[in-house]
N, C-alpha and C positions, 0 to 999 in steps of 0.2 A: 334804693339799696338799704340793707337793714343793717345792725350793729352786728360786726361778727364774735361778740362776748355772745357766749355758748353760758349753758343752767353750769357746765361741769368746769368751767372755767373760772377758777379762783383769782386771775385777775391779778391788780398793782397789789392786791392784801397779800397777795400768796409770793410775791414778790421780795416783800418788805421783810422778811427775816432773814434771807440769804443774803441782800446787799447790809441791812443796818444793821448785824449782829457786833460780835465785839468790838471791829473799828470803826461803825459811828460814835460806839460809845466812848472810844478810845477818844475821837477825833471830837466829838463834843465838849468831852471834859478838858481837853486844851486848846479849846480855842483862844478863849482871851489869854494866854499864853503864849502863840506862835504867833509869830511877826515875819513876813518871804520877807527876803534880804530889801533893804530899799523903799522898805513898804510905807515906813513913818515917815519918810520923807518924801513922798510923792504927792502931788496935788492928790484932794478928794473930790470927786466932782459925782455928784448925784447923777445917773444914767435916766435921761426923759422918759417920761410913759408916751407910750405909741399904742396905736390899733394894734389890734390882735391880728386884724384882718378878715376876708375871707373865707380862709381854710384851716382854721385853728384845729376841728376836729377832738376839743377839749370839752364837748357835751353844753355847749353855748349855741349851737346852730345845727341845721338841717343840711347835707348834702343836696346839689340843685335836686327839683322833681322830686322828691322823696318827703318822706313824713317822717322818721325816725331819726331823732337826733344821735350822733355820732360821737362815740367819748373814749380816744386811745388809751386814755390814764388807768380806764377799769380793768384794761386788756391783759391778758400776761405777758410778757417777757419786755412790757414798755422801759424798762430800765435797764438800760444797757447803754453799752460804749458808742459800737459802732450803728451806725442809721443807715447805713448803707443795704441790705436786705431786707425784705420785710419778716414779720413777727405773726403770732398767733393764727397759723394756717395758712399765711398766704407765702408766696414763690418767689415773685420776680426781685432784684436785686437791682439796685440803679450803677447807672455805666457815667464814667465823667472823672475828671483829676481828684484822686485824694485831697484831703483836707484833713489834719489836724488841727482840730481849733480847742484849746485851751481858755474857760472863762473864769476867772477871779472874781467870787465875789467880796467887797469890802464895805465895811458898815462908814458909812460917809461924815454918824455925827461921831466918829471917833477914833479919829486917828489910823483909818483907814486898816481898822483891826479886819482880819477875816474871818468871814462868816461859814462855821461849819454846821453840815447839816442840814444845809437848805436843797430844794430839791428843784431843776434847772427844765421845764418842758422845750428843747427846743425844735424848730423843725422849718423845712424852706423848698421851695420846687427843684426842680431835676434840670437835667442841663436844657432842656428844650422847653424850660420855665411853666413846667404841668405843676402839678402838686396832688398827689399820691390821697385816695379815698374820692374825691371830688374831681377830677381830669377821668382821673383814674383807679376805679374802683374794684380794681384787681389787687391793689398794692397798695400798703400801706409802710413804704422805706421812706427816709431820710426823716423820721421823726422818733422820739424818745428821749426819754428821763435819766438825767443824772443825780447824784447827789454830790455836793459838795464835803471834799477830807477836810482835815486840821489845816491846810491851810486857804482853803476856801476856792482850793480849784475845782473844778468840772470838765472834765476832758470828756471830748467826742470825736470821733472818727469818721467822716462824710468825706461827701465831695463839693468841690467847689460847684455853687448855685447858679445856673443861665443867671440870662437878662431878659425879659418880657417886656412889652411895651408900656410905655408908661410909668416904670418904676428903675431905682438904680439897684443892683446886684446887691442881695440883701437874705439876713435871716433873723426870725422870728422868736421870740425866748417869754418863757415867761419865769417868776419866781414864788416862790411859796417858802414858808419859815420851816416846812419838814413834808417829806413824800407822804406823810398821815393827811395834811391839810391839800396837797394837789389830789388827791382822791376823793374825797370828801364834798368836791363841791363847790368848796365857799371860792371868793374870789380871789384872783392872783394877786399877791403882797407887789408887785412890779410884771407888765405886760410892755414892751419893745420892742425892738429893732437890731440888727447891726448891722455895718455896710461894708462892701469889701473896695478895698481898693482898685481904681480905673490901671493902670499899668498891669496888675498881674492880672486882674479881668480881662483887658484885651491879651495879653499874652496865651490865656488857658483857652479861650473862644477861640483864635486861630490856630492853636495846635493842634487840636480836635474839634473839627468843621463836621463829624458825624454827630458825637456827643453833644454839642453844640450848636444844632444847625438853626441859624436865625440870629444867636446869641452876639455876633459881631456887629450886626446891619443894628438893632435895637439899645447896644450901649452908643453907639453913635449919635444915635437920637435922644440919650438921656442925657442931664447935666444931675451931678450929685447935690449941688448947693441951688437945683430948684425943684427936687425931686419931693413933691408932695406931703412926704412924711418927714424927709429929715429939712427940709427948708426953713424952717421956722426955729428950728435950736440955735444954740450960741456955737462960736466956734470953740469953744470948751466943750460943751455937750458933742458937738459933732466930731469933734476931735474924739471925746472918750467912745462913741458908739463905730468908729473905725476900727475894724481888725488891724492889727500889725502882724505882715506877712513874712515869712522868707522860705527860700524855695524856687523849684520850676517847674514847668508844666510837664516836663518829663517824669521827675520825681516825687511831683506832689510838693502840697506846703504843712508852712506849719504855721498856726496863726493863734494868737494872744489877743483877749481883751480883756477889761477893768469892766464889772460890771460896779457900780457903788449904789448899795440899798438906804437910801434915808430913813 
C-alpha cells in the first residue's frame, strides 16, 4: 500500500493556518495566565511513556507487506475534532458508542499550569479491535490531530475502542510542543497510552454484540494491572492514564483525562 499524500495535496501545512490563526494566538499568549478551576490544587503526576506501538502511522514504520512508509500527520484535514470518518479521499466511517474524550494537558514541573498549543496525535482500533491503514487499508478513521486552547484541552469525538487479545481497552496519543514540530519529523515530546475503564467497557461490548463482536469474550481474558503496557506504572501513573467516564452505551460518553508533560 502506498502513501495516499498526493504532489497536489498540501497536507497538515495547509492545515495549520485555519486551525492556529487568531486563537492559538489568543490561547498562547494566556496560557501561564489561565488556571481550570481546581487545577493548582490537584496532584501533578507525569503521564508514563509507553510504545507507540504497531500501528502508529506517524511516518516511523511500514504497513505489513509494503515498502512505503505511512505518515497521517502530512495528510490534509489530519486536524480535526471528530475521528470517527476517514479523511483525505477515503469513505468509510467507523460504527461503535460515541466517545467524547476531553485531554488536559498540564506542565507537571509547575503547578499543573496548562499547556496551550501543543498539538495531541491520537488514534486507537475500531470496535472489532482492527486499526485503520494496517487491518485496513481502505480507511483511515479513528485517528487525528488536535491542538490544545488556553486552557490546555484537546477534545475529540470517536468512539469507544473494542478489546483484542492480549491488550486491555486502550488508546494511543502522542505530544508535540506545536502542530509545526508533529509535521516535521522530529520525535514526540511524550508517546502513551490511556485505558478505559472495565464496567463501561463491558457495558458498551454487550450493548452492541455487532459493533463489537469478539470485544466481551477478549476483556474477560484481559486483567488491566497485568496488561503488558500498563503493568509496570505506579498506582498514581495508572490512576492518571484512566479515562474518567460518565454516560451510557445508549447515549454515548463523555470522558476526561489529565495528561502531565514534565
Amino acid at each position: 500500500m502506498t502513501d495516499h499524500t498526493d504532489d497536489h495535496d498540501l497536507g497538515f501545512a495547509h492545515d495549520l493556518p485555519r486551525l492556529l490563526g487568531r486563537r492559538r494566538l489568543l490561547a498562547l499568549g494566556g496560557a501561564a495566565l489561565v488556571m481550570t478551576p481546581g487545577m493548582a490544587s490537584a496532584a501533578c503526576v507525569a503521564t508514563p511513556r509507553e510504545t507507540a506501538g504497531p500501528f502508529p502511522a506517524d511516518g516511523t514504520n511500514r504497513l505489513r507487506g509494503a515498502s512505503d512508509v505511512v505518515n497521517v500527520l502530512t495528510q490534509e484535514g489530519v486536524i480535526r475534532r471528530d475521528l470517527r470518518p476517514s479523511f483525505n479521499g477515503l469513505a468509510p466511517v467507523a460504527a461503535g458508542t460515541r466517545l467524547d474524550l476531553r485531554m488536559t494537558l498540564v506542565s507537571v514541573g509547575d503547578v499543573c499550569t496548562p499547556l496551550a498549543g501543543r498539538a495531541v496525535y491520537a488514534w486507537h482500533c475500531d470496535g472489532v479491535g482492527r486499526y485503520s491503514l494496517y487491518d485496513d487499508p481502505d480507511r483511515n478513521y479513528l485517528r487525528g490531530v488536535g491542538i490544545s486552547d488556553a486552557e490546555g484541552n484537546v477534545d475529540f469525538t470517536t468512539i469507544f475502542p473494542g478489546c483484542y487479545p492480549s491488550r486491555w481497552p486502550h488508546i494511543h496519543f502522542e505530544v508535540w510542543d506545536s502542530a509545526e514540530e508533529a509535521v516535521s519529523g522530529r520525535a514526540a515530546r511524550l508517546t502513551s497510552q490511556l485505558a478505559l475503564p472495565e464496567a463501561q467497557s463491558a457495558a458498551v461490548y454487550a450493548a452492541d454484540t455487532d459493533a463489537y463482536a469478539g470485544a466481551t469474550r477478549n476483556l474477560a481474558r484481559n486483567d488491566f494491572d497485568r496488561d503488558g503496557i500498563f503493568r509496570d506504572n505506579s498506582a498514581a501513573e495508572k490512576a492518571q492514564q484512566m479515562v474518567a467516564l460518565t454516560g451510557d452505551p445508549a447515549a454515548g460518553y463523555s470522558g476526561t483525562v489529565t495528561v502531565g508533560l514534565a
